[in-house]
C-alpha positions, -999 to 999 in steps of 0.1 A, spaced: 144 131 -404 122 148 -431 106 119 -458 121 119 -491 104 131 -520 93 94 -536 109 108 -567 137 121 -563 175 98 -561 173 64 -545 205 52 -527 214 34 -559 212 59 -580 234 86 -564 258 55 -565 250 53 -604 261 89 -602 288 91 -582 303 56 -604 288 66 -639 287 105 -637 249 107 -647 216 99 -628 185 98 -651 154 108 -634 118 104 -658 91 130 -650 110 160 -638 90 184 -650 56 180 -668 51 173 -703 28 206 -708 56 225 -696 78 210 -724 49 218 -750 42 253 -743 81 259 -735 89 245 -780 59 269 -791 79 294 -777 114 281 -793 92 279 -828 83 313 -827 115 320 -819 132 302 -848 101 316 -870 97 278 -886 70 257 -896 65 231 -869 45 216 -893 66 219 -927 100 200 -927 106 221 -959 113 251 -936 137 232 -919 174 243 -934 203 239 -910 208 209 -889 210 224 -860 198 255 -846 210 273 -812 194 296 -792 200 312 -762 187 318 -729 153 319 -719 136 327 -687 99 324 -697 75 308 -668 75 272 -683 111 272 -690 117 285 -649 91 260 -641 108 230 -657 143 239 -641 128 243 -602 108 215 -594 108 202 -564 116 164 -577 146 186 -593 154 209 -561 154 175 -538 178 160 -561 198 189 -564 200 190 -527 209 151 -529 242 158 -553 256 191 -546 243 195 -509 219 217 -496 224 254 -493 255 245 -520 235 257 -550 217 283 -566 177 278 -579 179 283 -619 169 318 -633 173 307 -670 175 275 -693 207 279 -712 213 273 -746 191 249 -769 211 237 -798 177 226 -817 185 197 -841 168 187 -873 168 158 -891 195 165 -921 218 145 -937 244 175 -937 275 171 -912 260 198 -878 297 204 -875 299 200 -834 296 163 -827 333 163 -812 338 147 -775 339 173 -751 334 187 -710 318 221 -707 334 253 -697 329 265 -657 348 298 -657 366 327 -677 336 329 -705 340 359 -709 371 356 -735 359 357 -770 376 322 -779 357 294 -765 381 270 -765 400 296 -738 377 288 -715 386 268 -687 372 237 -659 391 235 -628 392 205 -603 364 220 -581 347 230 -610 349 265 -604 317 283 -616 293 251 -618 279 227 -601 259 202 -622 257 195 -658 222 190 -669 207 181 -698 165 186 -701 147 171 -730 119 192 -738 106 168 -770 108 126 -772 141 116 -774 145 81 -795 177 67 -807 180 82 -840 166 113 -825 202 130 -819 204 119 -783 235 133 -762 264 107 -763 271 103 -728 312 85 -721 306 64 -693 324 70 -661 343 99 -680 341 123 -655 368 103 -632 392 106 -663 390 142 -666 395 147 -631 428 126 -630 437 153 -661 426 185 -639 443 173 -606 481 186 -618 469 221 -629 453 230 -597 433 262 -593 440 275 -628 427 242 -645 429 234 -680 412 252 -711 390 234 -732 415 229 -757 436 217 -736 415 195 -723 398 186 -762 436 169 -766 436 153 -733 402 139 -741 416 126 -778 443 105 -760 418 92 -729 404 59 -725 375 42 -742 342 40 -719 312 24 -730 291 49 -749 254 53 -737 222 80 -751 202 106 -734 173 96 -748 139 99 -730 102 111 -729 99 146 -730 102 161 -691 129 137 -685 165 152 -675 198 137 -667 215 152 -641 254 144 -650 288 157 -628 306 190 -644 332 165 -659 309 140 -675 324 139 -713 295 140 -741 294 147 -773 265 158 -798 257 136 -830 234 140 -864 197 140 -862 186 109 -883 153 105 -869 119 126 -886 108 147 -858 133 179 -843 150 175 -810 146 202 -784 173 198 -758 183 225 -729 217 225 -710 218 248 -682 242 247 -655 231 243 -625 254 271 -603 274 268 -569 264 290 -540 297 281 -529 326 265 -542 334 224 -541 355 214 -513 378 182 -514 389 183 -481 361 194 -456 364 194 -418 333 176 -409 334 150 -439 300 161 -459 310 159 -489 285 157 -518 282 130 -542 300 157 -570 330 162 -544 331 120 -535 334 117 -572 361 135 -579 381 123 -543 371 90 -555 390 94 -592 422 112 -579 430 91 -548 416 107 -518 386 86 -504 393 73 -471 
């Protein structure tokens, strides 16, 4: 049996993940990468880095890029081992862009999108977001992941991460079967769940939290001094998830989800 990469998922945490919905790992990519990757999202936003009076909406979003550092940041091979670790090997697909960045800026105006939420899998191509729709095999991704390519402190706007949510909104997807639910159907199922303890994504910059494609988060306003440069890419299925396989290999995505609708052995 090949060695493990030393940092890539311990035993515990893949529990931590398959329990909590997240696993945290520090270092995924290098912090250079994160540094020339915001000089590129600067230019892009054609802002002052270094005047905060240039800085007018709370939050900024941007869409995908592909640029080396960004390409280099998503397919590491801490990353690839630990995508191998959750989804399976040969189950996904290496990442060929970053996603959006929703850039946030210290303000003390309302960003408008801090409501708890799951993100889409499949039928994004209708024009009303809230259309889209999350099924329970997670049709059309695999992972949700969240890469912080600046510091990440408390008051920093860090993703607010629900605990263990992604077992809830499996329980909600389990009666709609392959059609699933929208999102705002699921925004009202969401409104009437349980509490969870409520934890941050906060981190160095390079760090990324690899979290399961039902994991409910929720955005929040920047009251720190510095901006917050956050990806969240998919990372996509080469094949679909499977709650019933022959041979028992599931993935620690698909144990989740048998583990929250009654189906582990």
């Amino acid at each position: 049996m090949p060695q493990l990469d030393v940092r890539s998922l311990s035993e515990a945490q893949i529990h931590d993940f398959i329990e909590r919905g997240f696993a945290r790992i520090d270092g995924a990519f290098d912090r250079s990468l994160a540094d020339a990757a915001r000089a590129i999202l600067w230019r892009e936003m054609a802002l002052d880095a270094d005047d905060a009076t240039t800085w007018k909406a709370p939050v900024v979003r941007l869409g995908m890029y592909s640029d080396a550092p960004f390409l280099a940041a998503a397919n590491t091979p801490t990353l690839a081992r630990a995508y191998d670790q959750l989804v399976g090997e040969e189950r996904w697909t290496p990442c060929r862009a970053m996603g959006t960045f929703p850039v946030r800026f210290p303000s003390a105006e309302d960003p408008g999108d801090t409501g708890w939420h799951v993100d889409a899998s499949f039928d994004w191509h209708r024009p009303d977001f809230m259309d889209w729709r999350v099924n329970l095999t997670s049709r059309g991704r695999a992972l949700l992941m969240l890469f912080l390519f600046s510091d990440v402190g408390d008051n920093d706007a860090p993703t607010r991460i629900r605990v263990g949510s992604h077992e809830d909104i499996a329980r909600m997807l389990k009666p709609a079967g392959e059609a699933g639910l929208t999102l705002r159907e699921l925004s009202m199922a969401i409104a009437e769940a349980p509490s969870r303890h409520e934890t941050l994504a906060t981190g160095d910059a390079g760090t990324v939290y690899l979290c399961h494609p039902f994991l409910v988060h929720a955005a929040q306003p920047h009251r720190g001094t510095a901006p917050r440069f956050l990806a969240q890419p998919p990372l996509f299925p080469r094949e679909a998830l499977q709650l019933q396989r022959r041979d028992g290999a599931y993935s620690p995505v698909e144990v989740a989800i048998r583990n929250a609708i009654g189906m582990a052995a």
